[in-house]
C-alpha positions, 0 to 999 in steps of 0.5 A: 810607614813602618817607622813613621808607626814606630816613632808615633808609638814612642811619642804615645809611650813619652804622653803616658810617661809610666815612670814620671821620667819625661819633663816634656814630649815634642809630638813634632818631631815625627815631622823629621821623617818628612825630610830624612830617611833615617830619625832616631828620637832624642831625649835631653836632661832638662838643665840649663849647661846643655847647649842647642849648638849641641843638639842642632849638630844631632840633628844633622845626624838624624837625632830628633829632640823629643823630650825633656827628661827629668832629672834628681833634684840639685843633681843628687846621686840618686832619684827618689822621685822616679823608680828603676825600672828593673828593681823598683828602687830609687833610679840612679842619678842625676840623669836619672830620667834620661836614662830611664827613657832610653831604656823604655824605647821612648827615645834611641839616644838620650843627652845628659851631665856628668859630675861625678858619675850622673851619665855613667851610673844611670846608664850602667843601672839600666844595661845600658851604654854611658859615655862621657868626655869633657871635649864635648863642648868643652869651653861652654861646660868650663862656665859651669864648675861647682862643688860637690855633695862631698866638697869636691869642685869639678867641671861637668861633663857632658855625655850619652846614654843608649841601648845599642853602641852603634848609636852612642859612637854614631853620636860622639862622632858627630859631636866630637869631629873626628873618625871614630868608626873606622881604623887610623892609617897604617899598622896599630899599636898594641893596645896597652890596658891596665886593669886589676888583677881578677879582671885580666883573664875576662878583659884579656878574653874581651879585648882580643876577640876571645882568641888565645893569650901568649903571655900577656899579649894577645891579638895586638893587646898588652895588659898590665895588672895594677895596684888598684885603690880599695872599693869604698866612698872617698873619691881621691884614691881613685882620681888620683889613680886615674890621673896617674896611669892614664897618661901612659896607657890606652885606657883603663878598665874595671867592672862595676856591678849591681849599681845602687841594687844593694846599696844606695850609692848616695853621699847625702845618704852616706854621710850620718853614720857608720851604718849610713856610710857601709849602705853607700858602699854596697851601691857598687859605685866606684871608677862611674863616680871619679871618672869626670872628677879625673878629667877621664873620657869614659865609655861603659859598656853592660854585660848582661848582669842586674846593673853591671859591666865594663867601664873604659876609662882614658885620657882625653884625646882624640886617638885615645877615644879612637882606640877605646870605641875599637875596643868597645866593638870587641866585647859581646852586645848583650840582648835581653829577649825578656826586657825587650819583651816586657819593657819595649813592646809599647803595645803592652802599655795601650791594652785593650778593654774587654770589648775592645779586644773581642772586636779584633781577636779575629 
C-alpha cells in the first residue's frame, strides 16, 4: 500500500508540474506495481534520438515510463523557459527538465542527450547523479551527429540523471550488459587517476576510503597530477586533453562547482562580447561540457556544495566504466535534510485550506 501511496503521490506532483518541467504525465504507470514488487518512475527527455528499445530494456528492470520531460529549445546550454529549483535562475540545459524532476521526486531515474554537457551539467546544478556513455545505444545515436552553437560536430550521447547512485549503476548496467556492480575476478590493479594538482589530496582521500597515503599510493590508488588546460570557454584544449591521457589512465577526475549560479554557461550568451564572454565563464562549466565531445564515458557525482562535485571521466570500455562505478562507490552520498524537506515532501504541494485542516487536526 505504501508504495502504491508513494507512486500515486509523484503522478499528483508531475499533473501539478510546479516548475513547467513535464511535457507529459503517463497516470498508468502505477498499474506497473500490479506485476512487480519493485517500480521505480522514469522520466525521458522529449526528443526524437531517444530509442524505446531503450526504455523496454528499463522496463524489465522495473523502470516505469512516467513523463515526457521538457527540454531547452534547439538544444541550448541553458533553459530560459524553466527556473533552477534551487537558485531561481535559468535551469541548466538541454535536459533541463529531466533533471528538474529527478530532483523534485517526480521520477527516481530520468533519461536524457548529451552534446556538450546537456545530462552532466543539469544533473550536476541540481546535486545530482549524471552519467554519459556513448556505448548506450551507440549505432542508433551515430545517425544523430550535428553541429554545435560553437561549430563543433559531434555525436550525442545518451545518459541518466538520478538522486541516489544506486539507481543510475542499476540503469547502466542494464543498459550497457555488463556487471557493473560487483568486482572483476581475481586481484585488481591499481587505480591510476590523474587529476590537477589542488584536487590530488581531496580525490586521494576519496578514492582510498579516507585511509592514509604512502606517497602517491594508497589503498591500490595511483594518482598523477596533470598539466590541466586553463578554465575558460574554448572547448579544444580540454578534448584534446582528454583524448590524451584517457588511454593510458583508469579515469580522469576534476571538480566542477556552482554550475551556471554566477555565470551563465551558455555560448549563444557568450558570444556578443568580452563582458558576455567572461559571464559564460563564471558558469563554472568545463570538463561537463567536452566530455562527450571526447568520446569520454562520464560519471558526476555532487558533493554536498550549491551545484557542484566530481566529475569521473574514462575511456569508453567496459572494464573502465566497471572500475569508475567502483570508484564512484567510495565518495560519501551526501543527504540534504532541508532540500529533502522542502523540495520532496509532495505533501507540501497539496495544503490544506482553512477549513480543511481543522477537519483533520484531530
Amino acid at each position: 500500500m505504501k508504495r502504491a501511496v508513494r507512486l500515486a503521490q509523484q503522478t499528483f506532483l508531475a499533473l501539478k508540474d510546479p516548475y513547467g518541467s513535464v511535457e507529459k504525465v503517463y497516470p498508468q504507470a502505477i498499474h506497473a506495481v500490479e506485476r512487480q514488487e519493485k517500480v521505480r518512475y522514469l522520466g525521458v527527455k522529449d526528443m526524437a534520438p531517444i530509442p524505446v528499445r531503450l526504455l523496454r530494456t528499463l522496463r524489465g528492470k522495473g523502470f516505469e515510463l512516467h513523463t515526457l520531460d521538457r527540454c531547452s529549445v534547439n538544444g541550448r546550454a541553458v533553459d530560459m523557459m524553466i527556473k533552477n529549483p534551487l537558485t531561481g535562475g535559468p535551469m541548466t540545459g538541454s535536459s533541463s527538465g529531466t533533471a528538474v524532476n529527478v530532483f523534485l521526486g517526480i521520477n527516481d531515474l530520468g533519461i536524457g542527450t548529451d552534446g556538450g554537457g546537456s545530462v552532466l551539467a543539469p544533473a550536476m546544478s541540481l546535486n545530482c547523479y549524471g552519467f554519459i556513455s556513448p556505448l548506450l545505444e551507440r549505432e542508433h545515436m551515430k545517425k544523430h551527429e550535428k553541429s554545435s552553437t560553437d561549430s563543433l560536430r559531434f555525436t550525442p550521447s545518451l545518459g541518466f540523471i538520478a538522486r541516489d547512485l544506486e539507481v543510475l549503476e542499476e540503469a547502466a548496467q542494464t543498459t550497457l550488459g555488463f556487471g557493473l556492480s560487483g568486482e572483476s575476478s581475481g586481484e585488481e590493479p591499481p587505480l591510476s587517476v590523474v587529476c590537477p594538482g589542488w584536487l590530488e589530496e581531496r580525490a586521494k582521500h576519496f578514492l582510498a576510503g579516507g585511509g592514509e597515503a604512502e606517497g602517491r599510493k594508497t589503498e591500490g590508488i595511483v594518482l598523477e597530477a596533470g598539466e590541466f588546460p586553463p578554465p575558460g570557454n574554448e572547448r579544444e584544449p580540454m578534448i584534446a586533453f582528454l583524448k590524451e591521457q584517457l588511454p593510458s589512465c583508469d579515469m580522469v577526475v576534476h571538480y566542477e562547482k556552482r554550475i551556471d549560479v554566477d555565470g551563465l554557461g551558455d555560448s549563444i550568451l557568450g558570444h556578443f562580447d568580452q563582458e558576455t564572454k567572461a559571464l559564460q565563464e563564471k558558469s563554472g562549466k568545463y570538463f561537463v561540457r567536452a566530455a562527450n565531445m571526447a568520446g569520454a564515458t562520464a560519471l558526476c557525482i555532487p558533493d554536498g556544495g550549491l551545484a557542484s562535485g566530481y566529475v569521473l571521466m574514462c575511456q569508453s570500455e567496459p572494464e573502465k566504466i566497471r572500475r569508475l562505478f567502483m570508484a564512484a562507490r567510495r565518495f560519501p552520498a551526501v543527504k540534504d535534510e532541508l532540500v529533502e524537506r522542502y523540495f520532496r515532501n509532495i505533501d507540501a504541494y497539496f495544503p490544506y485550506g482553512v477549513m480543511e485542516a481543522g477537519l483533520y487536526d484531530s
